[in-house]
C-alpha positions as CSV (number, residue, x, y, z in Angstrom):
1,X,10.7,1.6,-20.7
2,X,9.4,-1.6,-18.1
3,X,7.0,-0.5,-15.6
4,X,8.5,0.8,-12.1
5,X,6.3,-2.0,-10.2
6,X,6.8,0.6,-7.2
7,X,4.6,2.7,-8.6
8,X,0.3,3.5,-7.8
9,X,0.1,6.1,-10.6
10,X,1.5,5.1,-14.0
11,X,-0.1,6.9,-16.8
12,X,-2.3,10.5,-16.5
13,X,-4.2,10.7,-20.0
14,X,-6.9,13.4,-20.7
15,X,-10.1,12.1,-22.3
16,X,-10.2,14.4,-25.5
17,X,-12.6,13.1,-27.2
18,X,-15.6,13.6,-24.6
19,X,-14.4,17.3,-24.6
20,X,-17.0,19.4,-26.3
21,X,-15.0,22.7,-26.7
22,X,-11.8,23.5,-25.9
23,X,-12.6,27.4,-25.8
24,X,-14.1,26.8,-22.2
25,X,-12.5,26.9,-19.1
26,X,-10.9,24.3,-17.4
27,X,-10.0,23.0,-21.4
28,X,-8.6,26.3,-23.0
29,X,-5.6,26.5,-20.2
30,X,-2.8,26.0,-21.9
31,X,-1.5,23.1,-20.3
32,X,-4.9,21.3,-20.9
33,X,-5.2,22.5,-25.0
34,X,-2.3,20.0,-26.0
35,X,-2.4,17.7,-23.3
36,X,-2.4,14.2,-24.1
37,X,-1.1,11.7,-21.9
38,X,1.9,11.2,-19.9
39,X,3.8,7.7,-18.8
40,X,5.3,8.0,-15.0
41,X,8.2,6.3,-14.7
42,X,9.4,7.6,-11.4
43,X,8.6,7.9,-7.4
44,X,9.1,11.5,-7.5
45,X,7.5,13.3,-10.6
46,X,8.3,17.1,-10.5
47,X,5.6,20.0,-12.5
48,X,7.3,22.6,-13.7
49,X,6.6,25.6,-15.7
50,X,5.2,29.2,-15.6
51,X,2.9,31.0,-13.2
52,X,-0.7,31.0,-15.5
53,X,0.7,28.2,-17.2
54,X,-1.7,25.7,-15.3
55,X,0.4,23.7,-12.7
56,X,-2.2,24.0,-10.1
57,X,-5.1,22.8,-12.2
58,X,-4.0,20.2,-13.5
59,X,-2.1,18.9,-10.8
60,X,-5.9,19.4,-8.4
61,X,-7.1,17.6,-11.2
62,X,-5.1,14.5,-10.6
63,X,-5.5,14.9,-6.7
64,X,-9.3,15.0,-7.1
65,X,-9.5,12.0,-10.0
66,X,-7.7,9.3,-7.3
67,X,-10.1,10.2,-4.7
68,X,-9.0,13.5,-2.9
69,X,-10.5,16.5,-1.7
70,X,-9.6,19.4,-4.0
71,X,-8.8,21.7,-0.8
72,X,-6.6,19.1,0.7
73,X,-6.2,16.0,2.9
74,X,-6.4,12.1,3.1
75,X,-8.6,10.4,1.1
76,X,-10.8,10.4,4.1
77,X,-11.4,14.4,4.0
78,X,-14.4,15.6,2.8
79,X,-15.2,19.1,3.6
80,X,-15.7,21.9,1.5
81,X,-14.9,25.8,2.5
82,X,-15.3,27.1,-1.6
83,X,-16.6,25.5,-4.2
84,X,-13.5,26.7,-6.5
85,X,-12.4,23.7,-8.2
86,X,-12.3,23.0,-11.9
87,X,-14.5,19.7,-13.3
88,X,-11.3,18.7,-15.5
89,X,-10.8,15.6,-13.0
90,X,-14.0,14.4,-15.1
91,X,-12.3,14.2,-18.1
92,X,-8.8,12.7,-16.7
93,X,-8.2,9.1,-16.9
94,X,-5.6,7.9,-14.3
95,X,-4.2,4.4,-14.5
96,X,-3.3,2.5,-11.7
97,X,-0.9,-0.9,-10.8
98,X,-0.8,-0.9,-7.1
99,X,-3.2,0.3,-4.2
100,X,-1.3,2.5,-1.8
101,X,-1.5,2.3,1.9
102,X,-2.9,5.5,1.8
103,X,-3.3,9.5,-0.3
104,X,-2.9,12.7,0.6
105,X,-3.5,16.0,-1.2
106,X,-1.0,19.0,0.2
107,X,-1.4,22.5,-1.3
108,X,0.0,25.8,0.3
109,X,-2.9,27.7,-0.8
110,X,-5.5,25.5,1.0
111,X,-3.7,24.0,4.0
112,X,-5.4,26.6,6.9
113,X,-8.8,24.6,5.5
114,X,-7.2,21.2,6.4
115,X,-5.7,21.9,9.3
116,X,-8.6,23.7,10.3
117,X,-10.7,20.7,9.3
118,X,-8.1,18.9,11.8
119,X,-9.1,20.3,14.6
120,X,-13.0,20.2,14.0
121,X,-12.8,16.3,13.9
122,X,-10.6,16.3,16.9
123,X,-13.0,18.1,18.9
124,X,-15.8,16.9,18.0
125,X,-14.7,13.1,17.8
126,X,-11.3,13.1,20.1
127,X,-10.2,10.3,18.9
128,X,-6.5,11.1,19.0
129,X,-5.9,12.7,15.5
130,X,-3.6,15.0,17.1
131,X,-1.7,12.3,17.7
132,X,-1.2,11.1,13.7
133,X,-0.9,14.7,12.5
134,X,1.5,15.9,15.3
135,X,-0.9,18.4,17.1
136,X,-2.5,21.0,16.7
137,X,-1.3,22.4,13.5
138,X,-2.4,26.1,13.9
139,X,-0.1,26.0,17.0
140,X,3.0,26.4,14.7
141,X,4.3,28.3,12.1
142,X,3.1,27.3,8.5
143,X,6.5,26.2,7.7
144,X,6.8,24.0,10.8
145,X,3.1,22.6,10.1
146,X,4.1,21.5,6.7
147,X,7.1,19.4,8.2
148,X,4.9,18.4,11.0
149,X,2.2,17.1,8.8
150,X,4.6,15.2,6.3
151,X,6.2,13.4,9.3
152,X,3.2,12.4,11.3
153,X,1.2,11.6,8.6
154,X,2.8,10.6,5.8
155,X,3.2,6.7,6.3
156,X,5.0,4.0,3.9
157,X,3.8,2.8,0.3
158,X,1.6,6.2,0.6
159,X,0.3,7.9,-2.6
160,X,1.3,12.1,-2.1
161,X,0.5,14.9,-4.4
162,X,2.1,18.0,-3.5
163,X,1.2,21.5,-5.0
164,X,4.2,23.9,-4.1
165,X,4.8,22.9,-0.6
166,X,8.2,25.0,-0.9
167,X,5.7,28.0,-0.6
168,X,6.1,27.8,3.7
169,X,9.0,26.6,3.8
170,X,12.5,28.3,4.0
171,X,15.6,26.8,2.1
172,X,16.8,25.0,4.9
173,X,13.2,23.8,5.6
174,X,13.1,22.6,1.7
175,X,16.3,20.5,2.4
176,X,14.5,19.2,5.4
177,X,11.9,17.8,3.1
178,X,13.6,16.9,0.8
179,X,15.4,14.1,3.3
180,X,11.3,13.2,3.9
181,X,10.8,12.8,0.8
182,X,13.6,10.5,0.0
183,X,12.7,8.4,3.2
184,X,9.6,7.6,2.1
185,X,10.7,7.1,-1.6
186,X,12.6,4.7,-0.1
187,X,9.7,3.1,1.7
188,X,8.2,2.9,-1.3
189,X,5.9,6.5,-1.3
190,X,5.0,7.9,-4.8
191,X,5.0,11.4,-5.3
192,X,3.5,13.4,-7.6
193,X,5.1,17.6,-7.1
194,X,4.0,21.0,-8.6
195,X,6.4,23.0,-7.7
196,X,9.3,26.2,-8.2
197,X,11.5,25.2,-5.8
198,X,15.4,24.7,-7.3
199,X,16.2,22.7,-4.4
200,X,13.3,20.1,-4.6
201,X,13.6,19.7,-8.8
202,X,17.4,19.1,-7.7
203,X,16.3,15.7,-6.2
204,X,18.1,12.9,-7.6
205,X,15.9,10.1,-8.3
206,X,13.2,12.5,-9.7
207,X,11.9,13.1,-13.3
208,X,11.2,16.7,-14.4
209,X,8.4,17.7,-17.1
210,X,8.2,20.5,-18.4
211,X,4.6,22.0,-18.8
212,X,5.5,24.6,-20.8
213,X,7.0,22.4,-23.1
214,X,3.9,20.2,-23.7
215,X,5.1,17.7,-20.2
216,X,8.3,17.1,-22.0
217,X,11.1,15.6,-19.8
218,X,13.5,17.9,-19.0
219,X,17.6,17.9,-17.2
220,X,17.7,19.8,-14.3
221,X,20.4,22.3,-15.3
222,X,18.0,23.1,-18.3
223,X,15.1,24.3,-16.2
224,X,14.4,27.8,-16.1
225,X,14.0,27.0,-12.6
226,X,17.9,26.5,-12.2
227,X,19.0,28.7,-14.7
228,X,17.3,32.0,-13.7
229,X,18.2,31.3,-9.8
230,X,21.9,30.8,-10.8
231,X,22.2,33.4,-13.2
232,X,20.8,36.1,-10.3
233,X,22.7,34.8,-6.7
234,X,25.9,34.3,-9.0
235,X,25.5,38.1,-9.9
236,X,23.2,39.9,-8.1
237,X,24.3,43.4,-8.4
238,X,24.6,43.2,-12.2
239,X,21.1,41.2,-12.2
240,X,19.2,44.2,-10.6
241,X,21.2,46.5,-12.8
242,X,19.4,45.1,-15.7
243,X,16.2,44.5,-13.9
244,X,15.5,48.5,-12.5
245,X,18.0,50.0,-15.4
């Protein structure tokens, strides 16, 4: 398949051979054991698979190996709240063909830090970051923060890596970025997604891979993803019959 000359991030390959054992953590999570390299081929690359499976990992992994903070943020952040993050961005090779405008890390489970981090550069500096992130973030709800942040701050030809940003964000809120996403694809944004969100894996122009199937590419319809969230609001009543009976 030719190169998408859109793309920043094109190939993700781990660097087995300077692993020493793969009984050690980060190396014996399951994603990692097989893990050899994947090709990108789209704007929008969707990680799917189980919770434990490794999603989160591997996808701070990536975020960390371009230049990012592991709790989040442009590749201008730097702070650190918790030294929590794995050292398997040492041992992952990302290949590059263009230079984005600019990066940005966004996970659910660390965005309080950032937005926190926000504020303590604002204050101390004033230099009108407010302005680029939309505010004060901690002034809104998390879900409107997240739409905030991805509208004020995430620019044209920008590099994004997104771990479950559907985690704030209502359905309709989901569809809402889902249109910012495909604005910016169409600006020519890369992104890079963990996520269990039916309605973002939905997107059209997106690739799936399947982590629990050793990253292979997968349909939509065949996720697990789809299929379990069809198979219970088509029949909910006979779904929890099975579940609690």
């Amino acid at each position: 398949m030719a190169l998408d000359s859109r793309l920043f991030v094109t190939r993700i390959a781990l660097e087995r051979d300077r692993i020493e054992d793969f009984n050690k953590y980060p190396f014996n999570i399951e994603v990692v054991k097989n893990f050899d390299k994947i090709e990108l081929t789209s704007q929008v690359t969707f990680l799917v698979g189980e919770n434990g499976i490794g999603k989160s990992t591997f996808i701070e992994a990536i975020a960390v190996a371009v230049g990012l903070n592991p709790e989040g943020g442009s590749q201008n952040f730097k702070f650190k709240t918790l030294e929590t993050h794995s050292n398997l961005s040492d041992y992952i090779r990302v290949s590059t063909f263009n230079k984005p405008s600019t990066k940005f890390f966004l996970r659910a489970e660390s965005f309080y830090n950032v937005a926190s981090e926000v504020v303590r550069i604002e204050e101390e500096n004033h230099d009108g970051l407010f302005d680029i992130y939309g505010g004060n973030l901690h002034e809104c709800s998390h879900g409107e923060s997240f739409i905030k942040l991805v509208q004020n701050r995430f620019y044209p030809n920008g590099l994004y890596i997104l771990d479950e940003p559907e985690a704030a964000l209502s359905p309709q809120r989901q569809m809402s970025l889902l249109c910012l996403i495909n604005d910016l694809v169409e600006k020519g944004s890369q992104f890079i997604i963990a996520t269990h969100s039916p309605i973002l894996t939905s997107y059209r122009k997106g690739v799936i891979l399947n982590l629990d199937d050793n990253f292979k590419e997968i349909d939509y319809f065949d996720t697990d993803i789809y299929n379990l969230y069809k198979m219970y609001l088509d029949d909910p009543t006979g779904m929890q019959e099975r579940l609690f009976d």
